[in-house]
SEVEXLUM-716851 format. One record per atom (N, C-alpha, C): residue in one letter; x, z, y. Coordinates in steps of 0.02 Angstrom, whole numbers, padded with zeros to 5 digits, always signed. Each point is the difference from the previous one (the first is absolute). Layout:
aXZY...
//
This chain:
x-00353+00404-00292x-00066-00029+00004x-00028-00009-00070x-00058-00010+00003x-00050+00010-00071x-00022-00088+00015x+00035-00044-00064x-00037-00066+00015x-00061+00016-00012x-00036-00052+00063x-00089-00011-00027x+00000-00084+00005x-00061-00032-00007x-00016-00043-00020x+00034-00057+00066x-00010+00023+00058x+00030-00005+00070x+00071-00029+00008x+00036+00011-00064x+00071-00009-00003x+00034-00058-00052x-00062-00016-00035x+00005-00023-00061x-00012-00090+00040x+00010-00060-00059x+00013-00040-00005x-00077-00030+00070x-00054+00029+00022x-00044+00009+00044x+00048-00040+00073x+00044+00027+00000x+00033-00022+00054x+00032-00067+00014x-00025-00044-00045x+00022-00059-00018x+00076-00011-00016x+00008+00026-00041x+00087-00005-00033x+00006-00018-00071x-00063+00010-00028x-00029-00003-00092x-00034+00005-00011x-00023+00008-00070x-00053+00010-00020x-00024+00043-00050x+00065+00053+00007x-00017+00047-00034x-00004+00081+00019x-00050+00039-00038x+00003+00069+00023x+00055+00060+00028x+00058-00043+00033x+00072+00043-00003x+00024+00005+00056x+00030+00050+00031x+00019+00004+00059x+00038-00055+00031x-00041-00041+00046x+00045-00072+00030x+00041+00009+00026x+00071-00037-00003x+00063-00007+00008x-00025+00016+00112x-00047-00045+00010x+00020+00047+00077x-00023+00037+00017x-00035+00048-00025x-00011+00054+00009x+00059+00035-00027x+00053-00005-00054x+00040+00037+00004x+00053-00012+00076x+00017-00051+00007x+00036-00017+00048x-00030+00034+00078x-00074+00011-00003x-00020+00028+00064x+00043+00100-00016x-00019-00016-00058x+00016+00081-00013x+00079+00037+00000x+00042-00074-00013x+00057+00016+00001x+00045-00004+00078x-00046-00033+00072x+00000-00018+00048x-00019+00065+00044x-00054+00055-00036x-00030+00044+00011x+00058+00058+00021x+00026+00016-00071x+00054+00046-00038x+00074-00029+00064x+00003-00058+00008x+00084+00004+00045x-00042+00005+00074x-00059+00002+00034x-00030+00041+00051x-00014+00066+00003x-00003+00041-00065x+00010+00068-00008x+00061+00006+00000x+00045-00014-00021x+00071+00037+00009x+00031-00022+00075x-00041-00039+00018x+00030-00005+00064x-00028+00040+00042x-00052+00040+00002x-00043+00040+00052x+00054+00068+00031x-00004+00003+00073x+00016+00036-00006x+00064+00011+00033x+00051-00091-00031x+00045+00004+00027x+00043-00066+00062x-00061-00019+00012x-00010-00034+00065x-00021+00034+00066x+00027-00032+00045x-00021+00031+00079x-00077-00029-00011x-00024+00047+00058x-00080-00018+00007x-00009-00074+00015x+00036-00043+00051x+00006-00046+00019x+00010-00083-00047x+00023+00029-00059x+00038-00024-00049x-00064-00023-00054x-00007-00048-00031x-00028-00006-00086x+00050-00034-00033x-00045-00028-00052x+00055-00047-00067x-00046-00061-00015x+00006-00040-00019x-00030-00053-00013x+00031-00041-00061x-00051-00015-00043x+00041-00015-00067x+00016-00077+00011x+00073-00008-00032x+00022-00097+00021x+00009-00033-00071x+00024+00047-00054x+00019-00028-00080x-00028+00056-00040x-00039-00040-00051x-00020+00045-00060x+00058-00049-00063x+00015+00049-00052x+00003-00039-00078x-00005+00065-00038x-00072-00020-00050x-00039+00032-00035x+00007-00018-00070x+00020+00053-00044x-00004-00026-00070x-00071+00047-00025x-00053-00030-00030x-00068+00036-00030x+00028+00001-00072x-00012+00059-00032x+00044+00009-00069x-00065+00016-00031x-00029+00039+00020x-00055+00028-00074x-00081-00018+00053x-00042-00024-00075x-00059+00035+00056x-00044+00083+00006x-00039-00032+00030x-00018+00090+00026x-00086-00017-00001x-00022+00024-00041x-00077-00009-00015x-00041+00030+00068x-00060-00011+00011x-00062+00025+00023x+00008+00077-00022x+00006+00059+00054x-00003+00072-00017x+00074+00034+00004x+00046-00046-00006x+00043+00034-00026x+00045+00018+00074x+00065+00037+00008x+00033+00017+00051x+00074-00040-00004x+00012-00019+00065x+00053-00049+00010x+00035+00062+00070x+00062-00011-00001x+00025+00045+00071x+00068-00047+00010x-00004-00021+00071x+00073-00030+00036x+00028+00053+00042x+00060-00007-00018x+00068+00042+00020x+00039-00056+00042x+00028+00014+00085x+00055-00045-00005x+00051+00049+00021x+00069-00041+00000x+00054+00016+00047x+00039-00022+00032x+00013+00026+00060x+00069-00053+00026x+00056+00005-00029x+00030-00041+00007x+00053-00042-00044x+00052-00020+00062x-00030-00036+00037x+00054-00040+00063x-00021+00008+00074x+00031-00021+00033x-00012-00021+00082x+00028-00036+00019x-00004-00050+00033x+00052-00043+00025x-00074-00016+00082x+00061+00017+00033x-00022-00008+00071x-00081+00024-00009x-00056-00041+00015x-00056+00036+00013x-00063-00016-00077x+00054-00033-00034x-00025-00002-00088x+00015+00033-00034x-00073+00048-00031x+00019+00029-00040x-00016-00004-00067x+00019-00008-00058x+00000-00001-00071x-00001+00049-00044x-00060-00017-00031x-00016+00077-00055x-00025-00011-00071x+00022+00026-00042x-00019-00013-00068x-00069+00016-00005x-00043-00032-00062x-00082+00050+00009x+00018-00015-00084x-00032+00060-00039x-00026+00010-00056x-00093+00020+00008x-00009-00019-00054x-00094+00008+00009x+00001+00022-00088x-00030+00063-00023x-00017+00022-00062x-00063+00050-00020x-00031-00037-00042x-00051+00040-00031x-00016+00051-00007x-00052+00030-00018x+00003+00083-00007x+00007+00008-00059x+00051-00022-00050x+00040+00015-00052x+00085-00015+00000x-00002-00011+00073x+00075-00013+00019x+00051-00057-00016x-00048-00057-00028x+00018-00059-00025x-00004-00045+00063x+00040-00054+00007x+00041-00039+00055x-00070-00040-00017x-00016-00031+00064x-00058-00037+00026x+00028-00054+00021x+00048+00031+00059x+00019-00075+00036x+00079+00050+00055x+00039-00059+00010x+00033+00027+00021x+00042-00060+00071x+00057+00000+00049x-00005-00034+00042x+00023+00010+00054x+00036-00044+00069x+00012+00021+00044x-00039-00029+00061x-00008+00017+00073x-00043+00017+00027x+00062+00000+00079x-00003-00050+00038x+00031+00025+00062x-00037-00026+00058x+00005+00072+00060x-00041-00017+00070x+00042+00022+00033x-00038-00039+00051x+00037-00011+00055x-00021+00056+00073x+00030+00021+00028x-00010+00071+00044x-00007-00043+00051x-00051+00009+00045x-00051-00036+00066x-00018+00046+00037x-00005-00010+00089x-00011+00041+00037x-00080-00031-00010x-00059+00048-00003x-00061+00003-00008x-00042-00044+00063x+00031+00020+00059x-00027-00050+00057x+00018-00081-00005x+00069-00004-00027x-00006-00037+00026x-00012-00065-00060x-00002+00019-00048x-00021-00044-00060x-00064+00007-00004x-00034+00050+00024x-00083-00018+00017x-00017-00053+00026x+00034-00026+00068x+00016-00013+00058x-00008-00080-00024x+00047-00016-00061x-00004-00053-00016x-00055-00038-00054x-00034+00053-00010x-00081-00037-00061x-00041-00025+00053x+00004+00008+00063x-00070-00027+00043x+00011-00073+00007
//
């Protein structure tokens, strides 16, 4: 992603021009739903239960940020994945782990009403 102004401290996190810490965290939440695509039954999603996020550098207005995750663990229907997030000069942004939880789609719908 290309930060724009949208991402920046706007989001009430600061007050400065730099990519806000949750918008990285949306982005790094993003990245362990891409690596998961794909390999769930249709019936099946993930639902995120624990973030811990370290924000290392900032990332100006314009510039490119990209989250990577991976799995790492499973234990019963939790799964745990590393996320790295880096610039488009390949410098560490933020880095972190990230675990969800695998839900049958009906029926955790079932339960927001």
């Amino acid at each position: 992603m290309v930060v724009g102004d949208d991402d920046t401290a706007t989001m009430g996190s600061g007050e400065v021009s730099a990519l806000a810490t949750p918008r990285l965290l949306a982005l790094a939440a993003a990245a362990t739903v891409a690596a998961l695509a794909g390999h769930l039954p249709e019936h099946e999603t993930s639902v995120g239960t624990r973030v811990e996020l370290e924000h290392l550098r900032a990332t100006g207005v314009g510039k490119r940020v990209a989250a990577h995750a991976e799995l790492v663990g499973i234990a019963g229907w939790l799964l745990r994945f590393t996320v790295r997030a880096e610039d488009g000069e390949g410098l560490l942004v933020g880095r972190g782990e990230v675990t969800r939880a695998v839900v049958d789609r009906k029926r955790f719908a079932s339960r927001l009403d």
